[in-house]
C-alpha positions as CSV (number, residue, x, y, z in Angstrom):
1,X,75.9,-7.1,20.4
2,X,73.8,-4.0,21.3
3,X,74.3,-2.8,17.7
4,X,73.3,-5.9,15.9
5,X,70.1,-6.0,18.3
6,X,69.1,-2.4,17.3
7,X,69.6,-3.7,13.6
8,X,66.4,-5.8,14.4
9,X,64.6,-3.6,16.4
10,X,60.5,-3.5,15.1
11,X,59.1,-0.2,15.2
12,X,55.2,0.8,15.7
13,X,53.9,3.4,14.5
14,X,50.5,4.7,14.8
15,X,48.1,6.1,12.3
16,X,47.9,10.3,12.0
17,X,44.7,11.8,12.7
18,X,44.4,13.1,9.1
19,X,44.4,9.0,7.7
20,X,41.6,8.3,10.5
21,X,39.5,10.7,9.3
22,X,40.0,10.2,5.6
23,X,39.0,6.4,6.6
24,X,36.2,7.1,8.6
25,X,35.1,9.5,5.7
26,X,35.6,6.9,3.4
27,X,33.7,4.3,5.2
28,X,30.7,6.5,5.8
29,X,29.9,7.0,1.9
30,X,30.2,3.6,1.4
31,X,27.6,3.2,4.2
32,X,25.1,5.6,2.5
33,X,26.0,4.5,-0.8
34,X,24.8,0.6,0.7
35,X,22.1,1.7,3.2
36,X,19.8,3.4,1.1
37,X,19.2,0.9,-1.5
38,X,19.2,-1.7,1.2
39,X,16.3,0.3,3.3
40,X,14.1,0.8,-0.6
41,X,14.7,-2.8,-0.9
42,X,13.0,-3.6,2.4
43,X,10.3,-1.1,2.1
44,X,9.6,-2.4,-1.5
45,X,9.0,-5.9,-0.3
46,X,7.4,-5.0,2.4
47,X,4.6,-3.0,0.5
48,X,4.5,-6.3,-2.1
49,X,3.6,-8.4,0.8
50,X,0.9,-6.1,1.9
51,X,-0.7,-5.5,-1.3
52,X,-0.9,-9.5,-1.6
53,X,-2.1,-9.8,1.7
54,X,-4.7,-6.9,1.3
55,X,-6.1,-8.8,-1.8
56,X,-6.1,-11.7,-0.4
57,X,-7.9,-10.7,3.1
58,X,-11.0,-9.2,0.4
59,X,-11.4,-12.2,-1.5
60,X,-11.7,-14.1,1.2
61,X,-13.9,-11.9,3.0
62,X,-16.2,-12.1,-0.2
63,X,-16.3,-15.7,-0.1
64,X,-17.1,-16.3,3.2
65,X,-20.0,-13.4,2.8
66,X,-21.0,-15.4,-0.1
67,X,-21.1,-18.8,2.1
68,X,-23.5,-17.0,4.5
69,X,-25.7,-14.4,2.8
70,X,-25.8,-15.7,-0.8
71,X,-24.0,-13.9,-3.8
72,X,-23.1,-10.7,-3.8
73,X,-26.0,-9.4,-6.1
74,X,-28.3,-10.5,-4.1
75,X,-27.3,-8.4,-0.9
76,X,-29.9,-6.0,0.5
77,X,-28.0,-2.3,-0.1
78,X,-29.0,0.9,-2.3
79,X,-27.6,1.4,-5.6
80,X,-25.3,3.9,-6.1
81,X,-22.5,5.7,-4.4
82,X,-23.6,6.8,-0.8
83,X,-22.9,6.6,3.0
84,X,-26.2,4.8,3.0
85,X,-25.1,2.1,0.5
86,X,-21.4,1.7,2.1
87,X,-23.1,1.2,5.5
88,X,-25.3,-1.1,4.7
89,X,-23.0,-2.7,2.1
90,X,-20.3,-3.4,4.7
91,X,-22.3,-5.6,7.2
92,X,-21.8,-8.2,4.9
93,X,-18.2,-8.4,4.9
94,X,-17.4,-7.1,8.8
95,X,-17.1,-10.3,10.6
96,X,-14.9,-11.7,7.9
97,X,-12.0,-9.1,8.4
98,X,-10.0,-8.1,10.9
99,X,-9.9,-4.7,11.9
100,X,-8.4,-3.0,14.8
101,X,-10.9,0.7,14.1
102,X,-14.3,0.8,12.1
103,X,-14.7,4.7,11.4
104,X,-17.2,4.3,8.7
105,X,-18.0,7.4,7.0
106,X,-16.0,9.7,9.7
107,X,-12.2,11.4,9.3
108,X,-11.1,9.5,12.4
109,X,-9.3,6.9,10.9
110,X,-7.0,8.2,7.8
111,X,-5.4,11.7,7.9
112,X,-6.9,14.9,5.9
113,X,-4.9,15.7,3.5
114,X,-4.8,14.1,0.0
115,X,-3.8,11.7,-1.1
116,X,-1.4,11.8,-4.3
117,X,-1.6,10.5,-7.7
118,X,2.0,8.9,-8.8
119,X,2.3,11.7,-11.3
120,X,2.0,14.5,-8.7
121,X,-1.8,15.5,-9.2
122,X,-3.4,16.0,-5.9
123,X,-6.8,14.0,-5.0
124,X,-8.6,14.8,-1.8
125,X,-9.9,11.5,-0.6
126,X,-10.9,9.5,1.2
127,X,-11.0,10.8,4.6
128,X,-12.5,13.9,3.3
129,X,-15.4,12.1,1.7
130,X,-18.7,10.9,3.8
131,X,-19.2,8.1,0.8
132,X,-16.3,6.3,1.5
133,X,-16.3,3.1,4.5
134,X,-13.2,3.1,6.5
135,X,-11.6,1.1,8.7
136,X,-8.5,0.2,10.4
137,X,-6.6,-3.4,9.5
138,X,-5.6,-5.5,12.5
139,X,-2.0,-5.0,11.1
140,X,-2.2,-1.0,10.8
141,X,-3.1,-0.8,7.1
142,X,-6.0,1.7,6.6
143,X,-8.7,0.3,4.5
144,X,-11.7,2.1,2.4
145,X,-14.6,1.3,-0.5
146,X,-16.7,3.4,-2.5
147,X,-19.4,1.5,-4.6
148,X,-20.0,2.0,-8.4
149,X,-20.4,5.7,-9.4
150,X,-23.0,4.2,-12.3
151,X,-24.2,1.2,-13.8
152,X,-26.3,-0.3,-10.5
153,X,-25.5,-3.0,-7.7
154,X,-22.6,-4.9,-9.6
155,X,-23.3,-3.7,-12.8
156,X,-20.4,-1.2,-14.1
157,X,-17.2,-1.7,-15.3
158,X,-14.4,0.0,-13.6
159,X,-10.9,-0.3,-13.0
160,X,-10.6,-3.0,-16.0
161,X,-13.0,-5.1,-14.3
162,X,-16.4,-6.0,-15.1
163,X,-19.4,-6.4,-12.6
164,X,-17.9,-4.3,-10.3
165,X,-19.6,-4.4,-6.6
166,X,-17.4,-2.4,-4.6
167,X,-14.1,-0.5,-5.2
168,X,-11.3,-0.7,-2.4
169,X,-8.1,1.3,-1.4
170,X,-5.2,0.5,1.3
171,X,-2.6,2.7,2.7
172,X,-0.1,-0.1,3.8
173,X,1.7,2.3,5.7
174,X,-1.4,3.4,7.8
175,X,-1.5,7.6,8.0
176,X,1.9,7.8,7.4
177,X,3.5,9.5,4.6
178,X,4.0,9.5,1.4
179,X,0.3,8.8,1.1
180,X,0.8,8.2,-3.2
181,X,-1.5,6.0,-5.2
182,X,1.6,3.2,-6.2
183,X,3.6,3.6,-3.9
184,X,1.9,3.1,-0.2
185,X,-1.8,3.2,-1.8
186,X,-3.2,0.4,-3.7
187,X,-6.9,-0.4,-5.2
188,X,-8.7,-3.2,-5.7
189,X,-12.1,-4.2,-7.8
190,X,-14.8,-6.5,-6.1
191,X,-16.8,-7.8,-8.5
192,X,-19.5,-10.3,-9.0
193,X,-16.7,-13.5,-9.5
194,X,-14.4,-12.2,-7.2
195,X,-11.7,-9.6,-5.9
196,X,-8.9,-8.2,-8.7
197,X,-6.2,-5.6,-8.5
198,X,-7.1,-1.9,-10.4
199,X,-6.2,-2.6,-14.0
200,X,-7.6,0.7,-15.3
201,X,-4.7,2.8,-16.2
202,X,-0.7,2.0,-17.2
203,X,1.6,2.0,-14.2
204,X,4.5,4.5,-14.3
205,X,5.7,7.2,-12.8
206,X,4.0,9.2,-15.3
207,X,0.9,7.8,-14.6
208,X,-2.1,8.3,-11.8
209,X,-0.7,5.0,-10.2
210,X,-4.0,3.3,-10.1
211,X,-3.2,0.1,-11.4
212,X,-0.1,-0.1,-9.6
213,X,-1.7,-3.1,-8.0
214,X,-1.9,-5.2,-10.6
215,X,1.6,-4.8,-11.7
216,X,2.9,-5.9,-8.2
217,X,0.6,-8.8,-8.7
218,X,1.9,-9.6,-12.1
219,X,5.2,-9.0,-11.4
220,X,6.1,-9.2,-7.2
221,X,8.2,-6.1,-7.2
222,X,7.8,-2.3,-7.6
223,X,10.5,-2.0,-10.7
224,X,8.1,1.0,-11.9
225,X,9.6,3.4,-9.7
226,X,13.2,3.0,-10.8
């Protein structure tokens, strides 16, 4: 009887140390091999969101300017690209956004070092420049204009736009790196009929990355970087 018992008997065996770590190997480049893609996914959509919402806060800002003070060509600033025409530029559209830090023409609100085209050149604004108006979005997005280099108040064409006013940038991502035009910076064109994204230049990754805007616009994703 005790024989055909044994016969029957279910043995347990545990696994080796060797096959748990050859499992837990495996399972950890699946993980990186899933994460990663799963992390640019979220940044990606996240920095869509924010160049929509960016856009949208500065045309309605304009508009609600416009309901108050009259069109844009008629406000009271100098011509030209200065601290004086920023400053008195920017009245206009202040209680219409909502920032969380005005630093105006100071360094204290974006970090010093440059920012980079998409292609690798280095540029060396804005926080470095006295001509460009800063500030700080309510949402942590760093914000700054320049107006028109030539061409008068609303009278140049600039970034494929015509009648350009004022000419915005956002850092989506605050004073955190990469700080890269297309990838966490972003322009936009304010012009006489209203607020467009940059569409000045071809978006690549051999490009500057200026109109990188207006491809996220066009297309809601950031496909240009893959």
């Amino acid at each position: 009887m005790k024989n055909s018992l044994h016969k029957f008997k279910i043995y347990k065996n545990g696994f080796t140390l060797a096959e748990v770590l050859i499992t837990l190997i495996i399972v950890g480049v699946v993980a990186a091999l899933t994460i990663s893609p799963l992390i640019n996914t979220y940044v990606e959509s996240s920095t869509v969101a924010k160049v929509k919402k960016g856009l949208s806060i500065l045309g309605q800002a304009k508009k609600l300017a416009e309901a108050q003070n009259g069109p844009i060509v008629t406000w009271d600033y100098p011509e030209g690209n200065s601290a004086v025409a920023v400053s008195k530029f920017w009245p206009y559209l202040r209680p219409y956004i909502s920032f969380a830090k005005e630093c105006g023409s100071s360094n204290d609100c974006y970090q010093t070092g440059a920012v980079t085209s998409l292609n690798g050149s280095d540029k060396s604004y804005p926080s470095t420049n006295s001509n460009y108006y800063k500030f700080i979005l309510a949402d942590g997005c760093v914000m700054w204009f320049r107006m028109p280099y030539t061409g008068g108040k609303c009278n140049s064409n600039e970034g494929g736009v015509d009648g350009l006013c004022a000419l915005f940038s956002i850092d989506v991502n605050g004073n955190r790196p990469p700080n890269v035009i297309g990838r966490d910076v972003f322009l936009f064109a304010m012009a006489i009929d209203g607020v467009y994204p940059y569409m000045g230049d071809y978006c690549n990754k051999n490009s500057f990355g200026w109109s990188c805007s207006s491809y996220i616009i066009k297309h809601n994703n950031m496909n240009y970087l893959h």
